[in-house]
C-alpha positions as CSV (number, residue, x, y, z in Angstrom):
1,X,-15.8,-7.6,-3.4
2,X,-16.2,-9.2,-7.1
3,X,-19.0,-12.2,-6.8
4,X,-17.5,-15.8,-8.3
5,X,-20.1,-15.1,-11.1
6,X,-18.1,-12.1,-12.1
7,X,-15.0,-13.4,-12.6
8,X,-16.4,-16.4,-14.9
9,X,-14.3,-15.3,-18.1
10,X,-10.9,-14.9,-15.7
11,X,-12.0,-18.4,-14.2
12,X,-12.2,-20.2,-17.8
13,X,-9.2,-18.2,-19.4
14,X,-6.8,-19.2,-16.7
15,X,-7.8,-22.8,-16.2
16,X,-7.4,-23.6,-20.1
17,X,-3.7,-21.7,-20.0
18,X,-3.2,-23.7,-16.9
19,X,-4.1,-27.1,-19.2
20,X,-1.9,-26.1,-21.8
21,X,0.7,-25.2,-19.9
22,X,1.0,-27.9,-17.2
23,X,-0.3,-30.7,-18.5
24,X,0.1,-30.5,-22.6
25,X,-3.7,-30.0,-23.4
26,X,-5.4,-30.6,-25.8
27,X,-2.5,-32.7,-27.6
28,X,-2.9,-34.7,-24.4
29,X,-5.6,-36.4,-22.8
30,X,-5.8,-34.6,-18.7
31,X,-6.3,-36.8,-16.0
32,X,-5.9,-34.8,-13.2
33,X,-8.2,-33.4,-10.1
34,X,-7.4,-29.5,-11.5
35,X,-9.6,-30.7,-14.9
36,X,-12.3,-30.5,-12.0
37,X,-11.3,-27.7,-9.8
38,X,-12.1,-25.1,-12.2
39,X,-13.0,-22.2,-9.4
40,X,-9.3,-22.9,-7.9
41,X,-7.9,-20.9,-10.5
42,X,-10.4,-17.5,-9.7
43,X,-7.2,-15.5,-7.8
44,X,-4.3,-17.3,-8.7
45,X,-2.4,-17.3,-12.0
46,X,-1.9,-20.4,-14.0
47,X,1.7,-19.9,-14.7
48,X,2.5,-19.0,-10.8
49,X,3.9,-20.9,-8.5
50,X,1.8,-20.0,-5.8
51,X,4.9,-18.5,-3.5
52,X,5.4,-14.7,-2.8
53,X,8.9,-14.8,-1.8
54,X,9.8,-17.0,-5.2
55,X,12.7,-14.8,-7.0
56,X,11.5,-16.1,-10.5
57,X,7.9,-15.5,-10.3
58,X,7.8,-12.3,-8.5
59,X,11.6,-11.2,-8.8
60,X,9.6,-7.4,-9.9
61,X,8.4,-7.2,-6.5
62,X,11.0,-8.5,-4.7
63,X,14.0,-6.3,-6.8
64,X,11.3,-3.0,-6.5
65,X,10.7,-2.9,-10.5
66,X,7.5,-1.4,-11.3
67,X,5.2,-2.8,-13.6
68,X,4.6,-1.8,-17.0
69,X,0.9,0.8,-15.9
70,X,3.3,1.7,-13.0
71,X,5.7,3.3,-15.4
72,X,2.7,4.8,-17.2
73,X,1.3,6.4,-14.4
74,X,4.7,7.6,-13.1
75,X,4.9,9.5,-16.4
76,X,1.1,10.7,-16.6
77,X,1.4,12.2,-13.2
78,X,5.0,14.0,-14.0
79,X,3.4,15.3,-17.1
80,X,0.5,16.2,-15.2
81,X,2.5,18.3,-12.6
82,X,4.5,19.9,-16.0
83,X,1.2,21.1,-17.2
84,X,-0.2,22.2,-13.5
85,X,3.5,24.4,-13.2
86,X,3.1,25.9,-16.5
């Protein structure tokens, strides 16, 4: 289990791409309660919606695609079994 101390630079880098993504910062002024809820953002994404079943935010999961290290790790581990045969 990560402490919320750990997770301070994910905490700070997610709330200021939450500002200038939602609300226009810093060419805008924020008046908003998330300028003050700073720890909301520890697990969550900025640019998510916050719904699992949503077909534009997690449309990878939902269709079965794997991620990007998923397709890396596919081919490690065929390469590895290449080498093992050999």
């Amino acid at each position: 289990m990560k402490r919320y101390h750990e997770d301070l630079s994910r905490i700070r880098r997610e709330h200021r791409l939450h500002l200038r993504w939602v609300h226009g910062w810093p060419q805008k002024p924020v008046n908003c309660n998330c300028d003050h809820q700073v720890g909301r953002f520890r697990k969550r994404k900025a640019r998510g919606c916050g719904h699992a079943r949503c077909f534009l935010c997690h449309g990878d999961k939902i269709l079965g695609i794997s991620t990007h290290q998923g397709r890396l790790a596919d081919l490690r581990y065929a390469e590895a079994l290449q080498e093992a045969l050999d």
